[in-house]
C-alpha positions in Angstrom: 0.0 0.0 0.0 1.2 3.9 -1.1 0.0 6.5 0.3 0.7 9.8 -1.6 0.9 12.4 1.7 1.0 12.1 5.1 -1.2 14.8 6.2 -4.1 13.7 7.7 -6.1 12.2 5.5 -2.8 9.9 4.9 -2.5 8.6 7.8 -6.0 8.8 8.9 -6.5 6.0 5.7 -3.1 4.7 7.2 -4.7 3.9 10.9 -7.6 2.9 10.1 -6.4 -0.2 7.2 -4.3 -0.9 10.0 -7.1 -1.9 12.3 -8.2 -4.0 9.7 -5.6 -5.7 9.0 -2.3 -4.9 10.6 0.1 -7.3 8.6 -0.4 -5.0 5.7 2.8 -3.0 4.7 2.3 0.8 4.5 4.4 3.1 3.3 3.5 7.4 3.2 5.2 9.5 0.5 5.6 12.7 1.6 7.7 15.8 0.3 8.2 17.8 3.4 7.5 16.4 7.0 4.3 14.8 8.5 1.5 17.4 8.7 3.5 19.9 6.5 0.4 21.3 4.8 -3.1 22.3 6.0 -3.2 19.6 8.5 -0.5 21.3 10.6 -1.7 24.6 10.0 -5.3 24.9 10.3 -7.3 26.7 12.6 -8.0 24.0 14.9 -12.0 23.2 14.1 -13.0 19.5 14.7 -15.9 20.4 13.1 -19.5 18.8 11.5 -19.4 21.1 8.7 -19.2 20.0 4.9 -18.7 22.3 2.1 -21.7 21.1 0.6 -25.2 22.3 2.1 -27.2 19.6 3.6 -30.0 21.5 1.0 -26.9 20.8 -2.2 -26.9 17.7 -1.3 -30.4 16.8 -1.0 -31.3 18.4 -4.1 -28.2 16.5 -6.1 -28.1 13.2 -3.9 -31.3 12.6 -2.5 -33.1 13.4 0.9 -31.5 10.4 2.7 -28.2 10.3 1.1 -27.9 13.9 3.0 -29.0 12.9 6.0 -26.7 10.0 5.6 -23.6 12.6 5.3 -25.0 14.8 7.9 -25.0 12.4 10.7 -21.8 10.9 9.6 -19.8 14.6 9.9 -21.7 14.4 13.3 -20.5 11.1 14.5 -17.0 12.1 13.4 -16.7 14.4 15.5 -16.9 12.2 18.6 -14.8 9.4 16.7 -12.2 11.8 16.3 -11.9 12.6 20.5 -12.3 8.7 21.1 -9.0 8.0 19.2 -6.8 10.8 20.7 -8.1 9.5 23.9 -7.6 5.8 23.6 -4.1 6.4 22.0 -3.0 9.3 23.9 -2.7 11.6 21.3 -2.0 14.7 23.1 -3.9 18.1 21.1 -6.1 19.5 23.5 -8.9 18.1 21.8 -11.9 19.8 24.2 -15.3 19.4 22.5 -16.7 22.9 23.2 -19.4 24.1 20.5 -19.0 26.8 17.4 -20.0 30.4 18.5 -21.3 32.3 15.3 -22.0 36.0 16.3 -25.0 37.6 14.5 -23.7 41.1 14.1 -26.2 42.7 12.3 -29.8 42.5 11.3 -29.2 40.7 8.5 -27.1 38.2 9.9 -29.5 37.8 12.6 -32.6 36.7 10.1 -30.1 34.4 8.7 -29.1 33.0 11.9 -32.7 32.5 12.5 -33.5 30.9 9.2 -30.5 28.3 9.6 -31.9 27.3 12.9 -35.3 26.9 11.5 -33.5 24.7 8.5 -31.7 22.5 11.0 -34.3 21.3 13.1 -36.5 20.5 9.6 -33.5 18.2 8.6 -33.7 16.4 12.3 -29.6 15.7 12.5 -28.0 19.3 13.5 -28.9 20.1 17.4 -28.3 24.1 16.3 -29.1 26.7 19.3 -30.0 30.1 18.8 -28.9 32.1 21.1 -29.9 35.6 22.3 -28.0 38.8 22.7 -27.5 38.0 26.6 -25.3 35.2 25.9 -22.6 36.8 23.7 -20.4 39.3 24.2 -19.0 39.9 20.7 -19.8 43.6 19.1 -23.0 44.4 17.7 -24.2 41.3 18.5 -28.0 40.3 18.2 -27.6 36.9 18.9 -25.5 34.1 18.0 -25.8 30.1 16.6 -24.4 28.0 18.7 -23.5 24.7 17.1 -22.5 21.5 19.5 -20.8 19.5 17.0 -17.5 21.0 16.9 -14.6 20.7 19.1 -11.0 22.3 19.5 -8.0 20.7 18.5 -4.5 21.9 18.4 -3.9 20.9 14.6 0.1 20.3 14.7 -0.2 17.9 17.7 -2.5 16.4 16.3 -1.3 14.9 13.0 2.4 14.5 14.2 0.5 12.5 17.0 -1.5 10.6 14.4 2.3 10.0 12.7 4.2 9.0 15.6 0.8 6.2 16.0 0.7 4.9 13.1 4.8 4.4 12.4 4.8 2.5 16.1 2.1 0.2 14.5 4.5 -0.6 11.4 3.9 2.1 9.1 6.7 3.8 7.0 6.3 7.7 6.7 9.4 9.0 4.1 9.7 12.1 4.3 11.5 14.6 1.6 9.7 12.0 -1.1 8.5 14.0 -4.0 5.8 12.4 -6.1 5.7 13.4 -9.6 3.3 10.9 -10.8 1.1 7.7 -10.2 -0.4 4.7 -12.3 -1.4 1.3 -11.6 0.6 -0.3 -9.3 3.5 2.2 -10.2 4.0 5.6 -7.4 7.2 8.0 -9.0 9.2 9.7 -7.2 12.4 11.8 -7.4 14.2 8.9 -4.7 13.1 6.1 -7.3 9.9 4.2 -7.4 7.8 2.3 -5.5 5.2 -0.6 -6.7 1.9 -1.2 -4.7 -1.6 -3.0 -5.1 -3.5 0.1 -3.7 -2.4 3.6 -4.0 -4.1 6.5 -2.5 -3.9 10.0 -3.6 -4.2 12.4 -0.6 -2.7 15.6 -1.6 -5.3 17.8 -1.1 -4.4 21.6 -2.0 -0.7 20.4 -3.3 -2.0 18.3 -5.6 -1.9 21.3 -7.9 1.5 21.4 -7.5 1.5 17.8 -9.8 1.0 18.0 -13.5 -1.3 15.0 -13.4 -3.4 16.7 -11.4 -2.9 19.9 -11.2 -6.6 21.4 -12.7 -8.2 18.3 -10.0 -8.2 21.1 -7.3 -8.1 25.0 -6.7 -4.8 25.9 -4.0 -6.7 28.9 -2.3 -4.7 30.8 0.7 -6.1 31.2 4.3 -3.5 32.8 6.6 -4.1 33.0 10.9 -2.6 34.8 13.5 -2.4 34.2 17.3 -2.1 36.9 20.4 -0.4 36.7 23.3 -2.0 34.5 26.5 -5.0 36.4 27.8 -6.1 36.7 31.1 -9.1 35.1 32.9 -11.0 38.5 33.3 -10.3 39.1 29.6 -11.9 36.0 28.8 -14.9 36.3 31.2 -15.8 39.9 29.3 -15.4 37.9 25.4 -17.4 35.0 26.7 -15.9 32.4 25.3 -15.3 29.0 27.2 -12.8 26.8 27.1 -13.0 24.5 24.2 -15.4 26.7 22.1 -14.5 28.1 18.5 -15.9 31.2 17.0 -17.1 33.2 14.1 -19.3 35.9 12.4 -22.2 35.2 9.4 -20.1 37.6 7.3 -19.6 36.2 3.5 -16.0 36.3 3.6 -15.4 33.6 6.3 -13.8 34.3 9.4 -12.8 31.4 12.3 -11.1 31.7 15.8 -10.7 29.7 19.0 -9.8 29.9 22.7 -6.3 27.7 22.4 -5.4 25.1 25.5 -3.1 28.3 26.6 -5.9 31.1 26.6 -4.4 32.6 23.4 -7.0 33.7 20.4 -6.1 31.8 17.2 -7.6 33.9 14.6 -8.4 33.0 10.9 -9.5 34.5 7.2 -9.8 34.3 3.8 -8.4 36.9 1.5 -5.6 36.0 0.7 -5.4 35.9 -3.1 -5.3 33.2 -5.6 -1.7 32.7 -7.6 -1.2 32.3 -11.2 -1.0 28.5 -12.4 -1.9 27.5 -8.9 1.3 28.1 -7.9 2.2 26.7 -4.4 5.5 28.9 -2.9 6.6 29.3 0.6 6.7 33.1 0.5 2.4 33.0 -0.1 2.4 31.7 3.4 2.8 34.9 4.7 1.1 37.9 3.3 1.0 41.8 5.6 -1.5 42.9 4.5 -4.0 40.1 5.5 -2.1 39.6 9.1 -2.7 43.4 9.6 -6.5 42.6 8.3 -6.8 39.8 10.5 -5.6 42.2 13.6 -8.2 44.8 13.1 -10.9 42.7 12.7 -10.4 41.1 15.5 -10.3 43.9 17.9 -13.9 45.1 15.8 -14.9 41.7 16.8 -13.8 42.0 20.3 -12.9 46.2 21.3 -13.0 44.9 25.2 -10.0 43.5 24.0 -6.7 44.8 25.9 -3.8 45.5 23.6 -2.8 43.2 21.7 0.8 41.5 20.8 0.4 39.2 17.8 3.3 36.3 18.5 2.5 34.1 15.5 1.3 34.9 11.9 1.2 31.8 9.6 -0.6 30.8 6.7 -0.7 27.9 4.0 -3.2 26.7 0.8 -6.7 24.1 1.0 -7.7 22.7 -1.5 -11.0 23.6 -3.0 -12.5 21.4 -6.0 -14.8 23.3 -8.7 -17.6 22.3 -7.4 -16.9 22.8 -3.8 -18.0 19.3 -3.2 -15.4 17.4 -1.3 -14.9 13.3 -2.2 -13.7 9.8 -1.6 -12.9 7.6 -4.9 -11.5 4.3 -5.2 -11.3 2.1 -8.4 -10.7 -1.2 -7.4 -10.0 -2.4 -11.0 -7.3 -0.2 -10.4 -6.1 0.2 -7.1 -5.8 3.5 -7.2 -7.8 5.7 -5.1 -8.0 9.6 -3.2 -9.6 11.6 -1.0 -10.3 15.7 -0.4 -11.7 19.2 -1.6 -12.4 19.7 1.9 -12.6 23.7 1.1 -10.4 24.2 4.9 -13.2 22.0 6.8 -10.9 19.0 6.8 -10.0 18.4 10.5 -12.7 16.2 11.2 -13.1 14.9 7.3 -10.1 13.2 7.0 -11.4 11.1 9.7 -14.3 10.2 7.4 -12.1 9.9 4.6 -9.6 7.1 5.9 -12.6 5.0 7.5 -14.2 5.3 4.3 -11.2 4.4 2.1 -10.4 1.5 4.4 -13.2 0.0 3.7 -13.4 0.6 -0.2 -10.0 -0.9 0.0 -10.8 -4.2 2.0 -14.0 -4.6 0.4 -16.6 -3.9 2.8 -20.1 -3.0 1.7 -21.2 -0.7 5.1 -22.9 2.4 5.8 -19.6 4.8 5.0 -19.2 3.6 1.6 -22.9 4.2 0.4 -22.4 8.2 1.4 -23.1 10.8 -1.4 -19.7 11.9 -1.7 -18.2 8.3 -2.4 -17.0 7.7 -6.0 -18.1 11.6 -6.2 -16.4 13.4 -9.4 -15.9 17.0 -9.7 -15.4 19.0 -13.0 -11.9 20.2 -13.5 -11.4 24.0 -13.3 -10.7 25.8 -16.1 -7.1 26.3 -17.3 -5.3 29.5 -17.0 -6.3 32.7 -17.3 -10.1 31.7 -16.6 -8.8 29.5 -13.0 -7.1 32.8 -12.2 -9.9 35.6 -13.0 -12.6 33.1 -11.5 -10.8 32.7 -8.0 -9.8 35.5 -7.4 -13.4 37.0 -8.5 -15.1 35.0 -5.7 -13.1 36.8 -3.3 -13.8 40.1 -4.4 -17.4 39.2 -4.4 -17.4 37.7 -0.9 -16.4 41.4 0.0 -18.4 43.1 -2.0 -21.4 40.7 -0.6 -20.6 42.0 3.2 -20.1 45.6 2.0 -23.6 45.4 0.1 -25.2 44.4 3.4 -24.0 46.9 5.6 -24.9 49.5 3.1 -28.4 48.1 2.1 -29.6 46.0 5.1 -31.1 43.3 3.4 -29.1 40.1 2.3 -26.9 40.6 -0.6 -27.8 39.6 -4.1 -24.1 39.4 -4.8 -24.2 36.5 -2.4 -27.1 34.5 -4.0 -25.6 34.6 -7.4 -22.7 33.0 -6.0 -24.3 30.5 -3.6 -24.6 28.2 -6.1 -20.8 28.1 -7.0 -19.9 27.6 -3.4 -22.0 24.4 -2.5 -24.8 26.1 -1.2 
C-alpha cells in the first residue's frame, strides 16, 4: 500500500487499514515532513461542517443520502476525540461548541433561518442564542453549534504520525511524487510498486502536472495573540474549548487555544497564477494586519494586543466545492479531499471510508453521497485565475452590500450556487 501524503487524511487512511488488517505494509510518501500542509496549519476546528449544504446535497443526492452525510460529519466528531483519547494523542482536543455571532440584522434573520432549516433536517442540534449570551460587538444573537470541538492541529497529525509508524507504518519524508499509475507511485528517490495507491494531496495536488486542474490551492492565513487573562476571557465569553465566528460572506474562524491565546483566521488571501504553491504565499502583511483589526472590531473589550505568530498555507478547493472519496478497485488506485479548509474532522471520514473501499466492505460509510463523487476540473489559465480571485472580491463586495443596504446581498445568491450552497 502507497500513500501519496502524510497529512491527515494519509494517515487517517493509514490507521484505520491498520485496524483491519495490521500485517499490511504501508508506506507514506511525503515531500516535506508529516503534517506539513493544511493539517499542521489549520485553525483548529474539529468540526461537522461540509462544504456542501445539507440542501446541495439533498437536491443532487437525494433526501436520505444527506442525511446520511449529515450524521456521519456528526458522529466524526466524537470518533475523532475517542482515538486521541484511547491512544494518547495529546492536542487539547476539548469538544466545546462553534460560536457564530450575528452582528447585524441581517445576519441575525439568517441566523434565524438556519436554525429553523436545521431542526426541519432532524440531525444538527443548532441553538440560537440571544443577545445576553454573547459578548461579541453588535451582537444580536448568535448560533451555537455543539458538534464541533478544539483541537490543536500540529499535535494532532504528528501524534496521528508517531501512531501509526509504532504500528508498522513507513512515513518517508522529503519523497517527492511526480506521478502515479497502476501499481507504479514515481518519485524523485526512485519508485515504488503497490496494489493500492491513495492520492491524498489535497491543496498540493496542484503542485502535480497529473493533477494539477483536479483542485483549486486557495490561501487562508491566521494569527495568534499573546495569552489572555481570565477577566479578559470572562468579558469575550468564550469558554474553554469553544470556537468562534461571524455570518459575514468572507469567512472568518477563531478559537480559545489550551493556553488562553486567540487563534484567529480568514480568507483573503489571493489566488496565484497557475496554482502556484511557494513558501513566501504563506505569509502575506496585508492580510495579518487585516486579521488584527478585525479582531479587535470583533472584540474592542480587547486589551492591547501583541500578535506572537502569523502563519498561513493553501486548501484545496475542487470546482464544485463538493469534497470526495474515490476508489477504483479495477485499479487500485484511489484519493480523497476538496475539503474547502473543513478538513480536521473529514479526514477522519475519509480514511474509514477508504479503508473499507479498500478491503472490500459494503457498510454504511461507503454508500455516502460523496463516495466515487467526481468534480469538473477547473478551467485552465487565465479563466482559473480571474474566477478565483473574482469570488473573493465578491465575498467582499457581498458583506459591503449588506452593511450598506440591510437586506441580504444579491451578490451572495448569485454566488451561492458556486460555493456548494
Amino acid at each position: 500500500m502507497a500513500i501519496i501524503g502524510a497529512g491527515l487524511t494519509g494517515l487517517w487512511t493509514a490507521f484505520e487499514l491498520q485496524r483491519r488488517d495490521p500485517s499490511l505494509s504501508i508506506a507514506l510518501l511525503e515531500r516535506e515532513i508529516a503534517g506539513f500542509g493544511a493539517s499542521g496549519r489549520n485553525g483548529g476546528w474539529c468540526s461537522a461542517l461540509f462544504p456542501r449544504s445539507t440542501a446541495s446535497l439533498a437536491a443532487r443526492h437525494g433526501r436520505e443520502a444527506a442525511l446520511a452525510m449529515r450524521r456521519a460529519m456528526v458522529d466524526t466528531v466524537d470518533e475523532v476525540g475517542t482515538v486521541v483519547r484511547e491512544h494518547g494523542i495529546d492536542c487539547d482536543y476539548r469538544k466545546g461548541g462553534t460560536v457564530v455571532y450575528a452582528r447585524s440584522a441581517v445576519q441575525w434573520r439568517a441566523a434565524q433561518a438556519e436554525v429553523a432549516e436545521a431542526a426541519e433536517w432532524g440531525v444538527d442540534a443548532l441553538e440560537l442564542w440571544g443577545p445576553e449570551r454573547v459578548a461579541a460587538r453588535d451582537a444580536l444573537g448568535a448560533v451555537y453549534d455543539p458538534s464541533c470541538a478544539r483541537v490543536h492541529p500540529a499535535e494532532l497529525v504528528r501524534g496521528l504520525a508517531r501512531l501509526v509508524e509504532q504500528r508498522g507504518a513507513s512515513i518517508h519524508e522529503g519523497t517527492t511524487v511526480t506521478s502515479w499509475q497502476q501499481g507504479l507511485v514515481t518519485t524523485d528517490r526512485g519508485t515504488v510498486r503497490a496494489r493500492h495507491i491513495i492520492v491524498a494531496l489535497e491543496g498540493y495536488g496542484a503542485s502535480i502536472e497529473q493533477s494539477r486542474r483536479d483542485v483549486l490551492p486557495l490561501y487562508s492565513l491566521m494569527v495568534a495573540t499573546q495569552p489572555l487573562s481570565a477577566e479578559v476571557w470572562a468579558d469575550i465569553g468564550l469558554e474553554h474549548g469553544q470556537t468562534f465566528s461571524d455570518g459575514r460572506h468572507l469567512i472568518i474562524y477563531g478559537q480559545r487555544t489550551a493556553d488562553d491565546r486567540i487563534a484567529f483566521g480568514g480568507r483573503g488571501a489571493r489566488y496565484h497564477w497557475g496554482s502556484a504553491i511557494r513558501p513566501e504565499y504563506d505569509r502575506s502583511d496585508r492580510v495579518f494586519d487585516h486579521l488584527a483589526s478585525t479582531l479587535r472590531e470583533l472584540f474592542p473589550q480587547l486589551p492591547p494586543l501583541e500578535i506572537t505568530h502569523q502563519w498561513g498555507g493553501p486548501l484545496g478547493v475542487p470546482r464544485d466545492w463538493h469534497a470526495s472519496v474515490r476508489y477504483d478497485s479495477s485499479t487500485g488506485i484511489g484519493s480523497a479531499g476538496g475539503y474547502v479548509g473543513d478538513g480536521l474532522s473529514t479526514t477522519n471520514l475519509a480514511g474509514r471510508t477508504l479503508a473499507d473501499l479498500v478491503t472490500g466492505a459494503d457498510t454504511e460509510l461507503t454508500r455516502l453521497p460523496w463516495v466515487q463523487h467526481r468534480s469538473p476540473r477547473w478551467e485552465p489559465e487565465p479563466l482559473r485565475f480571474m474566477g478565483a480571485n473574482a469570488g473573493l472580491l465578491a465575498m467582499t463586495a457581498a458583506d459591503a452590500e449588506e452593511r450598506v443596504t440591510g437586506r441580504s446581498s444579491l451578490v451572495a445568491r448569485a454566488m451561492a450556487p458556486l460555493l456548494g450552497h
